[in-house]
C-alpha positions as MATLAB code, in Angstrom:
seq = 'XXXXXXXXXXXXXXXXXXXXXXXXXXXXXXXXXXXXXXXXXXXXXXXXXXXXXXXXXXXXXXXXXXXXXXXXXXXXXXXXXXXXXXXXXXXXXXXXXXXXXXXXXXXXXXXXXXXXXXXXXXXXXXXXXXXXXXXXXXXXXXXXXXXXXXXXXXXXXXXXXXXXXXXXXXXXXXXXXXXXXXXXXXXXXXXXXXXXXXXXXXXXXXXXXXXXXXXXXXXXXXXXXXXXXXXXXXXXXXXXXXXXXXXXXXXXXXXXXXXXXXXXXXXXXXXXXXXXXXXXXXXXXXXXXXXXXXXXXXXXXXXXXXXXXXXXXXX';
ca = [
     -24.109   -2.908  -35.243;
     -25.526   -4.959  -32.390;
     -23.422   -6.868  -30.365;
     -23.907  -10.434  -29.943;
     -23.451  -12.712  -27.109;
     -21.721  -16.048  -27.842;
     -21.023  -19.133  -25.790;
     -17.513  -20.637  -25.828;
     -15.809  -23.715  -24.240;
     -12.378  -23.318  -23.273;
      -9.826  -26.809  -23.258;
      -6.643  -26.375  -20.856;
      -4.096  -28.276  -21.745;
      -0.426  -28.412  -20.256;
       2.090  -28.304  -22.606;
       6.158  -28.061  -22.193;
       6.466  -24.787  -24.412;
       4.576  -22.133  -25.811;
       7.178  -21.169  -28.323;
       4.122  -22.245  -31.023;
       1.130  -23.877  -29.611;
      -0.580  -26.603  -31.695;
      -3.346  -25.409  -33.774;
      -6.557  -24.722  -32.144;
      -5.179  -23.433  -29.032;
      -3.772  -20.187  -27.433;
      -0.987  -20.080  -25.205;
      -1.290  -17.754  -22.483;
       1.925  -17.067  -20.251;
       2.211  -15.086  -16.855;
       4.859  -12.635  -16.609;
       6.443  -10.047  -14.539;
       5.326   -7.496  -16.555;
       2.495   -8.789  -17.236;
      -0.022  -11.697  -19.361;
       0.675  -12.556  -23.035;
      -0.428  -14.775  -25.612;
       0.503  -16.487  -28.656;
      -1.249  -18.307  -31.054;
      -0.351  -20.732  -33.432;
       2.786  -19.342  -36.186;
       2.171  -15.477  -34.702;
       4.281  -13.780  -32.981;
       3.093  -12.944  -28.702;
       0.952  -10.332  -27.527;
       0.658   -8.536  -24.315;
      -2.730   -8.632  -23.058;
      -2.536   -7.062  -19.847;
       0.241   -4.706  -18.184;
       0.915   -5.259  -14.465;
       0.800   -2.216  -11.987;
       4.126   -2.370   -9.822;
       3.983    0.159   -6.965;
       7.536   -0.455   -6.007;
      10.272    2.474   -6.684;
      13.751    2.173   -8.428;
      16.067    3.649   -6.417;
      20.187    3.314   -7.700;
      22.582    3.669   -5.332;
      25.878    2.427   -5.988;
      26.570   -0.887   -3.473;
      23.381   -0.181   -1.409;
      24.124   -3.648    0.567;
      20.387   -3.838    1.505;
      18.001   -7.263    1.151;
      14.761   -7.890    0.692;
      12.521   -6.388    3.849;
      14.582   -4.198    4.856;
      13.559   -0.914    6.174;
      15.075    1.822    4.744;
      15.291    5.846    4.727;
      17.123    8.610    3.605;
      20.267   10.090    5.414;
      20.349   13.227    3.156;
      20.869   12.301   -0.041;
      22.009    9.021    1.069;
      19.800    5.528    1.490;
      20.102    3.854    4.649;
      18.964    1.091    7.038;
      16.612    2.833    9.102;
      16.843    1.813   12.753;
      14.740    3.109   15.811;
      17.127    4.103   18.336;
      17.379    7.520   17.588;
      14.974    9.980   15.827;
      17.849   10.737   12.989;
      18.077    6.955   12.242;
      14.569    6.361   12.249;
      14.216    7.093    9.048;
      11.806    4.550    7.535;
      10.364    5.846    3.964;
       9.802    2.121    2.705;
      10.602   -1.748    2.895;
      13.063   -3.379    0.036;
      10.819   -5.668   -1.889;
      13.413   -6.360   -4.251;
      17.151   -6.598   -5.201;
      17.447   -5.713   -8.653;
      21.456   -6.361   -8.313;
      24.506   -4.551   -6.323;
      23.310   -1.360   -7.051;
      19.956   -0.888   -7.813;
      16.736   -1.925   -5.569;
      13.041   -1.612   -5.589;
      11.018   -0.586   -1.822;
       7.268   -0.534   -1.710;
       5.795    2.377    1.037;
       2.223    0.814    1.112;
       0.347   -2.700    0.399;
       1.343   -5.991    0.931;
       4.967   -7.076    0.798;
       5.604  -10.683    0.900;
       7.373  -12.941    3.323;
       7.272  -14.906    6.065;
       5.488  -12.853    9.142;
       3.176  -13.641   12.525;
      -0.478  -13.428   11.588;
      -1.668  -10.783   12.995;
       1.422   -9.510   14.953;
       2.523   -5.918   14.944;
       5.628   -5.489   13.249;
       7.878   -2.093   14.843;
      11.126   -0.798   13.269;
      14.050   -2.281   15.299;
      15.935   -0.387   17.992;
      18.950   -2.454   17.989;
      19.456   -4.049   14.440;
      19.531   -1.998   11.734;
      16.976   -2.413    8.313;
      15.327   -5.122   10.795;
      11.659   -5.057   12.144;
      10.446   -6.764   15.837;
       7.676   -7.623   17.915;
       6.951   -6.189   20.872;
       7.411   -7.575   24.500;
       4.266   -7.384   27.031;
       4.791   -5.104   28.963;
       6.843   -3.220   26.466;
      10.684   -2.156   27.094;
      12.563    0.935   26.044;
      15.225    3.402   26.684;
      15.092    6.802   26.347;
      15.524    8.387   22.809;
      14.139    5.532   21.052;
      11.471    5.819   18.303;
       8.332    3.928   18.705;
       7.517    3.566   15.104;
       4.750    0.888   13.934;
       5.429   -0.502   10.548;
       2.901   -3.143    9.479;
       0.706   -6.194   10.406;
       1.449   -9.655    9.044;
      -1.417  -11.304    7.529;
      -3.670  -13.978    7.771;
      -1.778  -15.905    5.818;
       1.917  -15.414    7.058;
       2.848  -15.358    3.742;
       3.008  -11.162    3.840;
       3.191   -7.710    5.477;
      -0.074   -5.097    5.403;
       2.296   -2.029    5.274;
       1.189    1.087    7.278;
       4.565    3.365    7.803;
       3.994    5.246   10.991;
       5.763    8.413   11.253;
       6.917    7.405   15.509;
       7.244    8.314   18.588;
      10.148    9.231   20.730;
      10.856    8.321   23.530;
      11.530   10.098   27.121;
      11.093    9.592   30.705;
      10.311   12.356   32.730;
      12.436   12.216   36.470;
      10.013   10.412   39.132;
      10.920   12.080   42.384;
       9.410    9.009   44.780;
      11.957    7.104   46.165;
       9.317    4.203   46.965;
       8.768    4.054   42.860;
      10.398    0.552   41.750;
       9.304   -0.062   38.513;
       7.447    1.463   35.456;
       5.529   -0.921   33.008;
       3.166    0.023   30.387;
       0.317   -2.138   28.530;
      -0.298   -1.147   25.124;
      -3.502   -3.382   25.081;
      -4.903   -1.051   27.809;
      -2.766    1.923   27.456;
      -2.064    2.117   31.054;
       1.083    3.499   32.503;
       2.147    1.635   35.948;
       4.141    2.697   38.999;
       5.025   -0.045   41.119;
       5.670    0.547   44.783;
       7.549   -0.911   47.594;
       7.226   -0.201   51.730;
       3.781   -2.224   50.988;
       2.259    1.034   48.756;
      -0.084    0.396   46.144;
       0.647    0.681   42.327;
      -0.283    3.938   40.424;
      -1.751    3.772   37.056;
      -2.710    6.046   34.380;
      -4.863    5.249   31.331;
      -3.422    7.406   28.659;
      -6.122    8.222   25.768;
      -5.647    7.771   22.482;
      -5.245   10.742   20.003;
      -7.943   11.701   17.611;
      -6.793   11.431   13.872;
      -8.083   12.352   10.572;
      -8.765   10.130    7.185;
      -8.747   12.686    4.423;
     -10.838   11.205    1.249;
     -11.074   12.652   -2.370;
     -13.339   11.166   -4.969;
     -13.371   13.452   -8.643;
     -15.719   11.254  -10.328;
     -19.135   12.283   -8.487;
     -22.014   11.495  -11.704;
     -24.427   14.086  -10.892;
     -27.943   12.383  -10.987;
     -26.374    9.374  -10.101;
     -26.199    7.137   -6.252;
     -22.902    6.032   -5.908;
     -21.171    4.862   -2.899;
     -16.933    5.867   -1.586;
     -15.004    3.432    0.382;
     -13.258    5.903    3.085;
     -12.226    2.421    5.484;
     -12.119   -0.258    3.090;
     -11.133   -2.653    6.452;
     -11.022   -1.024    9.825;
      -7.532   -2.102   11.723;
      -8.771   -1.369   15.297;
     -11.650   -0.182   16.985;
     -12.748    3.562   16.881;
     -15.132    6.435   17.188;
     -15.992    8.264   13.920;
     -16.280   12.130   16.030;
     -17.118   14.095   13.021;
     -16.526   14.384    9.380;
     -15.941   18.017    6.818;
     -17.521   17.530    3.469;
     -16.866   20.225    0.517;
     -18.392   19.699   -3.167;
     -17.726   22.131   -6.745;
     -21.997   21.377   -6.511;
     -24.721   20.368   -3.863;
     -25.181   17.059   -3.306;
     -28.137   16.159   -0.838;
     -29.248   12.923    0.879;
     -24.904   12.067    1.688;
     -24.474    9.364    4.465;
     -21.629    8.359    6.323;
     -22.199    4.236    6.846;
     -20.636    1.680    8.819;
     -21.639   -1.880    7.522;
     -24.654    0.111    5.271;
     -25.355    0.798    8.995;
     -26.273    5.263    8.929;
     -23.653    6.849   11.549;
     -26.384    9.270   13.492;
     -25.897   13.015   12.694;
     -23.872   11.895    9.098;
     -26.588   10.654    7.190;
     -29.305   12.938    4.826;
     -26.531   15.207    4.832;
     -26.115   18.371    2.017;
     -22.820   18.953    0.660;
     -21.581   22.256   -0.751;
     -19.564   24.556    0.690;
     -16.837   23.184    3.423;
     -18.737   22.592    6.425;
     -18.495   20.169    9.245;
     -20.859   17.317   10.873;
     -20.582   15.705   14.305;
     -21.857   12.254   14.669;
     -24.157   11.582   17.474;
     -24.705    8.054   17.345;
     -24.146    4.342   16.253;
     -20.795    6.014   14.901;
     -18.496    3.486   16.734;
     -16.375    1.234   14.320;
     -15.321   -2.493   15.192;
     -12.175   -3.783   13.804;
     -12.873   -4.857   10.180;
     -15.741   -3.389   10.027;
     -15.902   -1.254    6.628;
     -16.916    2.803    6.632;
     -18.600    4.366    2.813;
     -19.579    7.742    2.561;
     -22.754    7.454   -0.074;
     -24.282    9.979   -2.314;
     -27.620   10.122   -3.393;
     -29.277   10.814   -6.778;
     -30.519   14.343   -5.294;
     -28.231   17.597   -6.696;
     -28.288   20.946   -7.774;
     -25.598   23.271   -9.598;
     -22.734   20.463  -11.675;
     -21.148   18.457   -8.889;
     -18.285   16.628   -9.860;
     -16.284   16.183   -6.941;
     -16.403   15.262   -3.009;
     -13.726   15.999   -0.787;
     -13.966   14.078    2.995;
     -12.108   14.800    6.358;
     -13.216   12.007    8.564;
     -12.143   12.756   12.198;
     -11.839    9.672   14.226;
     -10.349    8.591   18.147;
      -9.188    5.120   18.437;
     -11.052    3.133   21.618;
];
């Protein structure tokens, strides 16, 4: 049977209760578990389910709140604090207190609260389950943990969760007895040795690490140009150095893009068996900027699948 396409007008109208709405109109009511309806003398209906990504954990008088950063201690959950690598813990953040003995922490997305737009949030070294900012230059102590946990957002109203795994700390033994003081820029990422008896500083520009983003996509339509999201918003500048494709088929005509922009070296690419592709040009990302991997309509054999490895050096 044909479908056919009708024109409705909806009329909003605010009313104290939707135990039974007047006739002619639909109640609709937001929940935590999602949207229902009613309509007039029937009972309600759930029309959509809501996708929570926090976990249930129950752990008898936990004593955590909401934001906290927490970890395990063997089979134990704990405020996770950075001033040691076995209390830096941090699997999650509380998003919610259920009651005394049972909460909910998210690991990823946005959890929401009051936070510095755009400020880098770090696990805290001296309060425990708390986050901080960082000072300019930054200050620590040997032993601590270095461990980023999110960005607020635009907003203020929330956290962009991205759980670092950290970084210890440790100072190795300067043996110059002129050397006063050591400072360190993240901005720059240079390490500085200040002087006295009138000697200049010294300072060392430490690079940053390259890193991989590892992308799987098992819906590949063979026949069909579709396009992957591998950076759906860059957080900081970087390089994209190379990228390993695999397919169960061949795909030809694959592109790695920044901004629909072809990264030189990734683009008309085939896909089969693993291999890997160095980029030789116009492959530098600029914070926000987004990165796709795209397909074409071009195949052979019954590709179903793509796997990525994106290997990338922050600038």
């Amino acid at each position: 049977m044909a479908s056919k396409k009708q024109l409705a007008q909806i009329d909003f109208q605010t009313v104290p209760s939707l135990i039974n709405p007047e006739a002619g109109y639909v109640g609709l009511s937001a929940k935590s578990d999602g949207l229902y309806q009613r309509r007039p003398g029937a009972a309600e209906e759930k029309l959509l389910t809501s996708i929570d990504a926090s976990i249930l954990v129950n752990q008898t008088a936990h004593g955590f709140s909401v934001g906290n950063a927490v970890g395990l201690s063997g089979s134990t959950w704990i405020k996770a604090k950075a001033d040691s690598v076995a209390n830096a813990v941090t699997i999650g953040l509380v998003s919610q207190v259920v009651d005394a003995n049972n909460f909910r922490y998210v690991k990823g997305g946005i959890l929401a609260g009051t936070y510095t737009p755009g400020a880098n949030y770090f696990l805290s070294t001296t309060v425990a389950g708390a986050l901080m900012t960082l000072a300019e230059p930054e200050v620590w102590s040997a032993g601590n943990v270095r461990q980023y946990i999110g960005t607020g957002t635009k907003t203020g109203t929330g956290l962009d969760l991205e759980i670092d795994i950290g970084d210890e700390i440790s100072f190795d033994v300067v043996n110059d007895k002129h050397v006063d003081g050591v400072s360190y820029n993240e901005a720059t990422r240079v390490l500085t040795l200040t002087r006295t008896a009138g000697l200049p500083s010294l300072s060392v520009a430490i690079p940053y690490p390259s890193s991989d983003i590892a992308f799987e996509a098992r819906d590949v339509t063979k026949g069909v140009a579709q396009t992957y999201v591998l950076d759906m918003m860059a957080s900081w500048p970087y390089i994209i150095q190379s990228i390993v494709c695999e397919s169960n088929g061949t795909l030809s005509g694959v592109s790695v893009k920044i901004n629909s922009t072809p990264v030189g070296g990734l683009s008309s690419l085939i896909v089969g068996t693993k291999a890997e592709s160095t980029a030789t040009s116009s492959n530098s990302v600029a914070k926000n900027d987004v990165v796709t991997i795209n397909t074409s309509a071009s195949y052979s054999g019954s590709p179903t699948l793509i796997r990525v490895k994106m290997k990338i050096k922050r600038v």
